[in-house]
C-alpha positions in Angstrom: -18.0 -1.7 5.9 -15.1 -2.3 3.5 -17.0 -5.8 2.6 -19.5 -3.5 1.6 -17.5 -1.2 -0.8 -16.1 -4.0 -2.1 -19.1 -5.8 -2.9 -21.1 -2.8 -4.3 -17.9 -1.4 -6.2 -17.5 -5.2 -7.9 -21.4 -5.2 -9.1 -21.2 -1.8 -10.4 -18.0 -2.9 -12.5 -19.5 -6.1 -13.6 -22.9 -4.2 -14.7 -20.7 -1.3 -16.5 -18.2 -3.4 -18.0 -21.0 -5.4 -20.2 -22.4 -2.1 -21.7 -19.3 0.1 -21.8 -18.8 1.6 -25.2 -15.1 2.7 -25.2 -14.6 6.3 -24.3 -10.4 6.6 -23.9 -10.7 5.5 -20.3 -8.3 2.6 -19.0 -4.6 2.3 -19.4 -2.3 2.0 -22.4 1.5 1.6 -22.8 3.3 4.6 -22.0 0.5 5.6 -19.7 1.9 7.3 -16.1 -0.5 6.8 -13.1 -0.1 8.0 -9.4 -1.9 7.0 -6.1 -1.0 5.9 -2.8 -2.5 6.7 0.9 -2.5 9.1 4.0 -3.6 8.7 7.7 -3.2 10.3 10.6 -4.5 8.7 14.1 -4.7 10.2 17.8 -5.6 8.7 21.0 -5.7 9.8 24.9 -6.5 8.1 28.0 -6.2 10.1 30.5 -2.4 12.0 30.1 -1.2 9.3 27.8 -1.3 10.1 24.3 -0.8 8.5 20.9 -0.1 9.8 17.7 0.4 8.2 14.5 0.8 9.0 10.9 1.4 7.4 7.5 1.8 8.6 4.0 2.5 6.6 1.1 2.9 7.7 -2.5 3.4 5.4 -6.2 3.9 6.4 -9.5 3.8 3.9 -12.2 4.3 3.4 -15.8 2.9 0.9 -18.4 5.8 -0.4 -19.7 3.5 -2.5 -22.2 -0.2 -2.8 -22.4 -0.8 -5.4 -19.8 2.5 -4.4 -17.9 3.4 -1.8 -15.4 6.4 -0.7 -13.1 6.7 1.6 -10.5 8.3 2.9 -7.5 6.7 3.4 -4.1 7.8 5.3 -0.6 6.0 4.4 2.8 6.8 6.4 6.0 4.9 5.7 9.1 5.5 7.0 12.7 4.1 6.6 15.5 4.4 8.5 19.2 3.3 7.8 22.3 3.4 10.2 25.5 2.8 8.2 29.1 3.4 10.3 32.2 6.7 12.1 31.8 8.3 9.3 29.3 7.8 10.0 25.0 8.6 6.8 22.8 8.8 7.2 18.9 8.6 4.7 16.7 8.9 5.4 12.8 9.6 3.2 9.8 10.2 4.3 6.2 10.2 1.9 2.8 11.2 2.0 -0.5 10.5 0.1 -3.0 9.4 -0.8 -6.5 6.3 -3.2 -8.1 5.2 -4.4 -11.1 1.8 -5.0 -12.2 0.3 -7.5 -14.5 -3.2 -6.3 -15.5 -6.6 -8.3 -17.3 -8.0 -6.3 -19.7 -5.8 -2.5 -18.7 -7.9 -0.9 -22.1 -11.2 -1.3 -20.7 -12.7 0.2 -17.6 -13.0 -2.5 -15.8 -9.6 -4.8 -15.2 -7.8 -7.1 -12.6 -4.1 -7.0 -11.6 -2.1 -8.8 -9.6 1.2 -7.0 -7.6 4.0 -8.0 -6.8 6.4 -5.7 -4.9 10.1 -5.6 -2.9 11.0 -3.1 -0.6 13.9 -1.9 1.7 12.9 -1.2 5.4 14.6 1.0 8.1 13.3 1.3 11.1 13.7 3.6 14.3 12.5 3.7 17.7 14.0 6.6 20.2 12.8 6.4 23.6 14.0 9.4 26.2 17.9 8.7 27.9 18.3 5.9 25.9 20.3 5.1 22.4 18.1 4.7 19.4 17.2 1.1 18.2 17.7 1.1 14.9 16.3 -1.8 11.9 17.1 -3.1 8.9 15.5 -5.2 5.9 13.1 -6.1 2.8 10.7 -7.8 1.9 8.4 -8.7 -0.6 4.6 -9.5 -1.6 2.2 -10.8 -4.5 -1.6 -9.4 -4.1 -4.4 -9.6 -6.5 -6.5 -6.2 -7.3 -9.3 -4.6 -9.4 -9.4 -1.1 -11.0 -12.6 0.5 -12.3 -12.2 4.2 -14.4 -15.0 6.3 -12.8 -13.7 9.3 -15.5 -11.1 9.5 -18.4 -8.4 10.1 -15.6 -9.7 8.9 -12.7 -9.6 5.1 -11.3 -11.1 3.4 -7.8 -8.6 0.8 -7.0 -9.0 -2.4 -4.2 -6.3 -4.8 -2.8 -7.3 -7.3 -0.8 -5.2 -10.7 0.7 -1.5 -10.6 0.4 1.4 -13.4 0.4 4.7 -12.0 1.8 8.0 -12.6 3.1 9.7 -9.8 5.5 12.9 -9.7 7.5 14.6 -7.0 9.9 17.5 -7.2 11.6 18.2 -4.9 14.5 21.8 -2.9 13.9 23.5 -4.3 17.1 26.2 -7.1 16.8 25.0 -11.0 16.7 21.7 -9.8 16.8 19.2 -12.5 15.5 17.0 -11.6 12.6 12.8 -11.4 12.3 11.1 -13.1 10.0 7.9 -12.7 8.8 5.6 -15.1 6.7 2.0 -13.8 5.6 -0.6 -15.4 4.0 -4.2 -14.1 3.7 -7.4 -14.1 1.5 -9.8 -13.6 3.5 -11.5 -9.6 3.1 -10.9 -8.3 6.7 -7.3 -6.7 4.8 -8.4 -4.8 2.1 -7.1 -1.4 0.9 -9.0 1.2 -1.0 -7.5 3.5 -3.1 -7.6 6.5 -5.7 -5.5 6.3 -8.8 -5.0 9.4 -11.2 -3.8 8.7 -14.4 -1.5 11.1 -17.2 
């Protein structure tokens, strides 16, 4: 379904983008946009449930015209009930991206992202002492925007190249490292941008 979107929303920008007359949408300097995400999952089998949820705001700021920086926050959580045991598990980021963007005066424009955040990480199971995480990391991922109104933008991710690590907060405990690479369109992320 996303490939779908994706492809529909990319020929609808293409077609528009030819015949556009300019009418104050896209992005200048000194323009302040925000976006980010929201989600909220259940499950149950039986008496075992699972509960997740995730919000994620951004603000950003063209620093130039083709240039913007921002700050991000990312908490997700996620509980799971099985018979008379309750485990939590819950992570929150911060962080801050910049944004290089083709043709930010026009409706139409590609960006590419590149991002570093700080992760902590919790999980709390009943009786027993929190686990507790820490780390960054950072990613570069390429991304389109079309204006669908003066204030208004759709805006896709797809593929990502990234480096995390966490380290639990026990002594000599031994580090996880992450490596992710990816262009392929199964990981794409769909988004609404409102600009100042």
């Amino acid at each position: 379904m996303k490939k779908i979107i994706l492809t529909a929303l990319a020929v609808v920008s293409f077609t528009l983008a030819s015949a556009q007359e300019e009418n104050g949408s896209g992005f200048a300097k000194g323009d302040v946009f925000i976006s980010g995400g929201f989600g909220f999952g259940s499950e149950k089998t039986g008496d075992d449930k699972t509960n997740t949820f995730n919000i994620s705001p951004r603000v950003g700021f063209f620093v130039s015209e083709n240039i913007a920086a921002g700050a991000r926050i990312n908490f997700s959580s996620e509980k799971r009930e099985f018979g008379t045991n309750e485990e939590t598990y819950s992570t929150t980021s911060l962080g801050a991206f910049g944004r290089y963007y083709i043709s930010p005066a026009s409706k139409f424009s590609l960006f590419g992202e590149l991002g570093v955040d700080y992760i902590a990480s919790k999980f709390k199971e009943e009786g027993e002492p929190d686990d507790k995480s820490n780390g960054f990391g950072f990613g570069f991922a390429p991304g389109v925007s079309y204006f669908i109104s003066n204030n208004f933008a759709l805006e896709a991710t797809w593929g990502i190249l990234g480096y995390r690590t966490v380290k639990p907060d026990v002594d000599n405990a031994e580090s996880t490292n992450n490596f992710d690479f990816g262009v392929d369109l199964q990981n794409i992320n769909l988004g609404l941008v409102y600009k100042f």
